[in-house]
N, C-alpha and C positions, 0 to 999 in steps of 0.2 A: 980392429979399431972401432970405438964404442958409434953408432952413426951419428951423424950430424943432427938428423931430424930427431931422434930423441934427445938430444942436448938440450934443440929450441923446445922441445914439451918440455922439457926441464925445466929452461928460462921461463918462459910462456907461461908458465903455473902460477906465476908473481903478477899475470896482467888478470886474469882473473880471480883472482881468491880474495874474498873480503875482508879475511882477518887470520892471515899467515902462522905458520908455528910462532908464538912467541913466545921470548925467553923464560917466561915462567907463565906457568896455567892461570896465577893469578893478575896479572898483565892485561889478559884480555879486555879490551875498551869498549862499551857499549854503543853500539848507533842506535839512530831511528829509522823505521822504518816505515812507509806509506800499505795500509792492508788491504787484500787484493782479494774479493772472495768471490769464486766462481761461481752462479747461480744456472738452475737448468731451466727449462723452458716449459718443463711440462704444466700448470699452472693446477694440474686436479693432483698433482701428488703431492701432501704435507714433507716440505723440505725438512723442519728443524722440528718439529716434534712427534713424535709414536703417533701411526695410524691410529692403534688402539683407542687414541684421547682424542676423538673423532667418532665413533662411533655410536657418540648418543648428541651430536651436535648435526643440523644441518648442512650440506656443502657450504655455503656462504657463511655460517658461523665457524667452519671446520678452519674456511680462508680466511678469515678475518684472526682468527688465534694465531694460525702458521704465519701469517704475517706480520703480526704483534711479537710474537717470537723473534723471527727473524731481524727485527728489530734491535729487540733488547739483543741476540746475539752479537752483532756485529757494531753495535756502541759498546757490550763489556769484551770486544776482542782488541777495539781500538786501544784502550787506556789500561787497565788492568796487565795486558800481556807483556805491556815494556814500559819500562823505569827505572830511574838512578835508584832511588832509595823508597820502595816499596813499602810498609807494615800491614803486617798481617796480625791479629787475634787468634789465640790460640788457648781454647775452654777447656779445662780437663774436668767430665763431667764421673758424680758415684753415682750408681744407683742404690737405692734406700735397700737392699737386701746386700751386699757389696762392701757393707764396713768393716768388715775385716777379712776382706779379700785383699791378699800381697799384690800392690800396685808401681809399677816405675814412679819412680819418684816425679817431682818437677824439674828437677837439678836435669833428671836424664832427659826428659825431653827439651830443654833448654840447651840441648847439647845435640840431641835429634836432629832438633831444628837449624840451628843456627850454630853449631860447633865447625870448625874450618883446621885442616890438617888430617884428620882422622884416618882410620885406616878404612875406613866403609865410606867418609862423607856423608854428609847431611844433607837434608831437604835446600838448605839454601845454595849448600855447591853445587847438588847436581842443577839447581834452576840455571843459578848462574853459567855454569859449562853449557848445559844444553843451548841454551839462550845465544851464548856466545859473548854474554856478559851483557847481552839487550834486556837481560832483566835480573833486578838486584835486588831482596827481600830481605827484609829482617821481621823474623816473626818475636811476639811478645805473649809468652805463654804465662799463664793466669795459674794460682794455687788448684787444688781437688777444691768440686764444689758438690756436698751430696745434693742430688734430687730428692721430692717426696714420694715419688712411684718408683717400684721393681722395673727390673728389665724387661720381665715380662709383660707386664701393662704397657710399655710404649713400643712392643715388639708388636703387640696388637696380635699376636696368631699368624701374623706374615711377614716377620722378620722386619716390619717396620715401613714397609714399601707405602702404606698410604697414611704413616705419622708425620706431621706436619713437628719438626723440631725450633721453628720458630719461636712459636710460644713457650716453648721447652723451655729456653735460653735467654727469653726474655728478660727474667730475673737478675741473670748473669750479666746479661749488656747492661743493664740499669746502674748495677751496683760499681761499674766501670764509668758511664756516663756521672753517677753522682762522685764519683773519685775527686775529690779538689786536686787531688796530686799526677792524673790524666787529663792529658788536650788530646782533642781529635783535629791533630796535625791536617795538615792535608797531604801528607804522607799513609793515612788511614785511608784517606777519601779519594774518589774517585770523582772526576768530573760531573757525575752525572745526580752527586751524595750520595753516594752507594759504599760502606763498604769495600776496600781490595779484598774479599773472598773472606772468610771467617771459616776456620777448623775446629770443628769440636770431635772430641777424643773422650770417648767410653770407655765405661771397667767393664765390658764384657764382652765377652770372644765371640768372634765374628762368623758369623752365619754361613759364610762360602761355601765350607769343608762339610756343610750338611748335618744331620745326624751325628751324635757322640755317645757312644753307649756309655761310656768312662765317667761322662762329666753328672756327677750328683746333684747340680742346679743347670733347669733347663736344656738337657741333652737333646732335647727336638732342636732343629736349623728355626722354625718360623717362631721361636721363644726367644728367641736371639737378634739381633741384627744385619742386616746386608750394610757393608760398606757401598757407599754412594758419593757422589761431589756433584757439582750442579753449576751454572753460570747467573743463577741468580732468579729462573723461571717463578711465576707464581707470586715474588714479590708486590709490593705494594696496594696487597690486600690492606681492607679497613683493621686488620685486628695483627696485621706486622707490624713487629719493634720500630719502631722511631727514637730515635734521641733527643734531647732537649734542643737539640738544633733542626730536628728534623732530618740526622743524615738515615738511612734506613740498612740493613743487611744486603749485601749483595751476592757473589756466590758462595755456597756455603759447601764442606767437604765433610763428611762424617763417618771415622773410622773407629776400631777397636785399639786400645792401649798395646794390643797382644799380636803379636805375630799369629803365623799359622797354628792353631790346635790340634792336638793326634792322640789317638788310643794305641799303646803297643797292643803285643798279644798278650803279654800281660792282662791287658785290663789297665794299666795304669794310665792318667794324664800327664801331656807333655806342654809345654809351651813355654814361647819367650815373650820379650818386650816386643815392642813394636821394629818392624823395619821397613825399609824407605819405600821396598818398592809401590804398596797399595796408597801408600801416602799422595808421593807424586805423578800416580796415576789415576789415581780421584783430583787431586789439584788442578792437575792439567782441563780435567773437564769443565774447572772455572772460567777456563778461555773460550769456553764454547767448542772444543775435541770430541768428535763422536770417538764410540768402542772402535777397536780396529779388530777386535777379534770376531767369529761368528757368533752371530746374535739369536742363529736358530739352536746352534749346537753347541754353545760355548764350555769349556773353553778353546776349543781345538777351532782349528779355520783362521780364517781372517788374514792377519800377516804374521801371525805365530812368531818368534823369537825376533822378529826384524824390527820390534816398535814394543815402547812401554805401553802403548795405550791395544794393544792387544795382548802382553803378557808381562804382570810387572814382578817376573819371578825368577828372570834372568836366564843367562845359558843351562847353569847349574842346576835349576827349578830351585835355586834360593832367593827366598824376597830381600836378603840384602843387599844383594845386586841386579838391581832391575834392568838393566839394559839403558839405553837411548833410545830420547825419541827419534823417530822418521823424519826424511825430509817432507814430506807433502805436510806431514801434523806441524811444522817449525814453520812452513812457508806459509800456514793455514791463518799463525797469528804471529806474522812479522817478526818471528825469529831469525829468519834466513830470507832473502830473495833469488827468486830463481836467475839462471841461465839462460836466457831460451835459446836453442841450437837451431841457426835457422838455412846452413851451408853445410856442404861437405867437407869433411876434416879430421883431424887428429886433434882431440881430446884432453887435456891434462887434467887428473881431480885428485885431489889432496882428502884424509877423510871427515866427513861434515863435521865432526865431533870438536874439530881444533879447528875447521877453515869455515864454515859455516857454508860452504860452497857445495853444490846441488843442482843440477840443470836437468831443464826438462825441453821437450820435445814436441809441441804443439803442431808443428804445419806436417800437410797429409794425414790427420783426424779432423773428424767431425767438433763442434762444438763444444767443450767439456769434457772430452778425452783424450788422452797425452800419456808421453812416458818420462818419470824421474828414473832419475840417476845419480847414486850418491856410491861412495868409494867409505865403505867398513870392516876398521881392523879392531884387532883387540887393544881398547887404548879403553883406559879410566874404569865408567859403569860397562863396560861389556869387555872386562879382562878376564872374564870367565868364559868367556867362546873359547870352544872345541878346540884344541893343535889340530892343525890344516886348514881351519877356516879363515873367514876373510877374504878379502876381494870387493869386486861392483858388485851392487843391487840394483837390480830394473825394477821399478815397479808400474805395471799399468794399472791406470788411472780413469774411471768412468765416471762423470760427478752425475749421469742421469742413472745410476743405478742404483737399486732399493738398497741402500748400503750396505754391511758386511751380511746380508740375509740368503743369499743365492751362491752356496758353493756351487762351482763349474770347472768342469776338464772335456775334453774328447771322452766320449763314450758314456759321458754321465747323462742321463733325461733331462731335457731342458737348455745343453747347453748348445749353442753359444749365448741365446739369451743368459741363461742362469751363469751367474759372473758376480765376482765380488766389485765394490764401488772400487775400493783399492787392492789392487793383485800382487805378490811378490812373482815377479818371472821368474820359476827355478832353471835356472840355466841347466840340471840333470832331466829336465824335462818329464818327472817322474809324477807332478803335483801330489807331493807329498803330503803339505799343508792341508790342500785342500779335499784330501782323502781320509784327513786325521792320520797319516802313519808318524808323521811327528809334528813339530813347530818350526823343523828348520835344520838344514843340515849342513855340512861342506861342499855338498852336491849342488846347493843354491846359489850359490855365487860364482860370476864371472872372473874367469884368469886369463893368463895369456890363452889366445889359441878358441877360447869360447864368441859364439856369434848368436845374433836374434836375428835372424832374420826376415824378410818379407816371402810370403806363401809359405809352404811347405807343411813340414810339424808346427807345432802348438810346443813349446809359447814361442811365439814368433811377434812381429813388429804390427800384422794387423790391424785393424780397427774392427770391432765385434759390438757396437754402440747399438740398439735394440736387437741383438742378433742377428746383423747382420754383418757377414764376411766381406771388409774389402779390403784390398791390400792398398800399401802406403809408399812401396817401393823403399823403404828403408830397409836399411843393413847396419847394423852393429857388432864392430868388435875389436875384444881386448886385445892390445898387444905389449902387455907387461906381465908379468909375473904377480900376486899379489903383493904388495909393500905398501909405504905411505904416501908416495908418488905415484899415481895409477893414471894409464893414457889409453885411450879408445877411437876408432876408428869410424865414422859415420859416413854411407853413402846413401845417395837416390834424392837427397834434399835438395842438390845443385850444385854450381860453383861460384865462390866467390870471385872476383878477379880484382878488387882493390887491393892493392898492398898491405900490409900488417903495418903500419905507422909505430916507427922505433919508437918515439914520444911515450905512447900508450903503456909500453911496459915499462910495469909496475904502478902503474894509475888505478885507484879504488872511484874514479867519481863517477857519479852517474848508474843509468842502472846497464851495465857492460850485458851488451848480445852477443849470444857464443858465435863464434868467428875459429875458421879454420887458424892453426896456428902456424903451419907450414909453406913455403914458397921460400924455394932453393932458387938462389942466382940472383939475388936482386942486392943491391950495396942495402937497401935500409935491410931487409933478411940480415945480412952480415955483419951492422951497427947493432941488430937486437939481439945477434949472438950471445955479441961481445958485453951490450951492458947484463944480458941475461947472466953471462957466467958469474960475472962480478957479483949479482942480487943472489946466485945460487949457491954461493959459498956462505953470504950470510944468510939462505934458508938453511943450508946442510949445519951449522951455528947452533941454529934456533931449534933447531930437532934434536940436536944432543942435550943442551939443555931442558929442555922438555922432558928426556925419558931418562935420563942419567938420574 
């Protein structure tokens, strides 16, 4: 007989999830959410900008920048990250050697962007899925406008890392500002007059792939450009775009028309249009998203296949399907709210992708360090994960850590200091990722029968917060199967001893603390059963429709 206590996980899964399977993907209803950003204490390390851009400035000017930063970060994470009806700008720029070079049309990025149904999805579905429907965009993509410089004049010799495209684009905002037949809604604008983010899209192949011996113009990487996306840094210089109203440019995204470039053995060139993945993983930077991948070694490191903001090329290493993003990147700008698990208990997590549900683990760590946990299967952007994968993801979570710069395992020099800011726990305990043998395996995820526990091996429940080792007394583990209902077991946190209050299932208010789900023998236990079964018929509903 199936047990009881997995029934109530069953039921239980409706008291917690914010935004349930619903009847169809496009159903999902947007909330608000209040943004919540972790800060660390150390006051001599630049939180939000490259040490690098410090290094010809005094301490007290280096502070005075990182905190102007941090500034602008967290007012363009507020407004920009969530909204009913968003617009975005979208430039499609030539360059003056480029005119008759074979370009995607407009039609097709008009379709990139904001086509709905498709068998890839566009830029605006996956926002809206990831988001959970907390954020709705519709971009307005602009005719081909040539420039009067080469690609290699604004490549600069370094792929472009120190051209300022403002003044680039200038021209192009102006003639949009003088449009009698353009208002800058305030669906354009941001509280702050900024811009929601602005995309401009080049005719020339992107610099990533390095050297191309094939390509007859510009085969060097630094004649070319790096794709980049921004939250808006550097603005409100004296010689940035303004409008006739004074709104100004806020974050801006700047990628290649083209997908990935290759030389067979041939000798010949290959390439397509553009696809989604470097799109929405330069965008997402507009919210203020650091890389998640390593930053010493890139591309390998970081959280490899578990997040678009560390690889936006998918299971397949195709950028048509770039993955999902992570819970901690979702939690970062009020796309999801966390759980926080503050008792001992059994678990239920549905996968973040359709519930937006993600709980973390704060008590017994220090300040800024914690464990997420989110439940991922092959559903949507990541239907190209491996047969057998799927399952929980642990990730721990350091905010005082030089971000993704310090790969660490046992036996590596440096560690336990040398730590990523955000770690995937490979539950094969192999640190795969962080060895470069891949991005991510079957082996990394929890199933039934898998545990993190406190002491022992690595990766365990620990706290490793400036290198040093203490334990937390926590234990973690699965006891399901992987599916889309997934339930987990937590000790060493405590006991709760209040009842579960039948009322509460199925209640979204508030922001719900994770609470054990289980206590057999009580009449209200036995009224949550009973209204659980009833709610879990119409989950079981909602899920068939979903994937049917």
């Amino acid at each position: 007989m199936f047990p009881l206590n997995y029934l109530l996980i069953l039921a239980s899964s409706i008291h917690l999830s914010f935004s349930l399977a619903p009847s169809s993907l496009n159903e999902i209803e947007p909330v608000q959410a209040i943004i919540r950003q972790e800060l660390t204490e150390d006051t001599n390390v630049p939180k939000h900008t490259d040490t690098d851009k410090c290094q010809s400035l005094n301490p007290q000017d280096c502070k005075n920048l990182d905190e102007s930063l941090g500034r602008q970060l967290a007012e363009r994470r507020l407004n920009p990250s969530i909204g009913d009806n968003i617009r975005v700008i979208v430039l499609l720029i030539k360059f003056s050697d480029h005119t008759t070079r074979d370009l995607p049309s407009r039609e097709y990025f008009e379709e990139f962007f904001n086509g709905e149904g498709t068998e890839l999805g566009s830029v605006k579905e996956w926002m809206r899925f990831n988001s959970v429907g907390r954020y709705r965009v519709h971009f307005t993509v602009r005719e081909w406008a040539t420039l009067p410089n080469t690609e290699k004049f604004y490549a600069a010799g370094n792929s472009a890392w120190d051209t300022d495209f403002n003044p680039v684009v200038a021209p192009l905002l102006d003639e949009i500002d003088n449009d009698p037949n353009h208002k800058w809604s305030p669906d354009y604008i941001d509280e702050f007059g900024k811009l929601n983010h602005l995309i401009v899209v080049h005719s020339g192949y992107m610099a990533e792939v390095g050297d191309l011996s094939c390509l007859t113009s510009n085969p060097n990487r630094v004649d070319r450009i790096w794709s980049s996306g921004g939250n808006g840094e550097g603005t409100g210089a004296p010689d940035a775009w303004r409008s006739k109203d004074f709104y100004e440019v806020g974050g801006m995204a700047l990628l290649s028309a083209f997908s990935i470039p290759s030389c067979d053995k041939s000798g010949a060139f290959h390439v397509e249009p553009a696809a989604l993945g470097p799109f929405v993983h330069e965008f997402s930077h507009g919210f203020g998203l650091p890389d998640l991948y390593d930053l010493n070694v890139p591309p390998l490191g970081g959280v490899g296949k578990f997040s678009n903001m560390a690889s936006s090329q998918g299971w397949d290493f195709s950028p048509k399907s770039p993955g999902h993003m992570d819970g901690w990147s979702r939690a970062r700008i009020g796309w999801v709210d966390y759980i926080d698990i503050e008792f001992d208990g059994y678990y239920a997590v549905q996968p973040l992708e359709v519930s937006g549900q993600v709980y973390r683990i704060t008590k017994g760590y220090p300040e800024g360090e914690y464990l997420v946990i989110e439940n991922k299967q092959p559903i949507k952007y990541d239907s190209d994960m491996p047969a057998g994968t799927g399952g929980i993801v642990i990730f721990h979570v350091d905010e005082k850590a030089d971000r993704q710069k310090n790969a660490g395992y046992p036996g590596k020099p440096g560690w336990p200091a040398a730590h990523y800011r955000v770690a995937v726990q490979q539950a094969d305990g192999n640190y795969d990722i962080e060895k470069g043998v891949n991005l991510g395996d079957e082996g990394d995820f929890y199933r039934k029968g898998s545990k993190l526990s406190s002491g022992g091996d690595f990766p365990n429940t620990d706290s490793y917060q400036g290198g040093v080792i203490k334990s937390t007394g926590i234990n973690i583990e699965v006891v399901t199967d992987s599916q889309f209902i997934m339930a987990f077991h937590v000790t060493g946190l405590g006991q709760r001893t209040l009842d579960m209050q039948a009322s509460s299932v199925g209640s979204t208010e508030g922001n719900v603390q994770g609470k054990p789900f289980l206590r057999e023998g009580s009449p209200r236990a036995t009224v949550a059963w009973i209204l659980g079964m009833f709610m879990s018929i119409g989950l079981m509903l909602g899920m068939l429709l979903v994937f049917l």
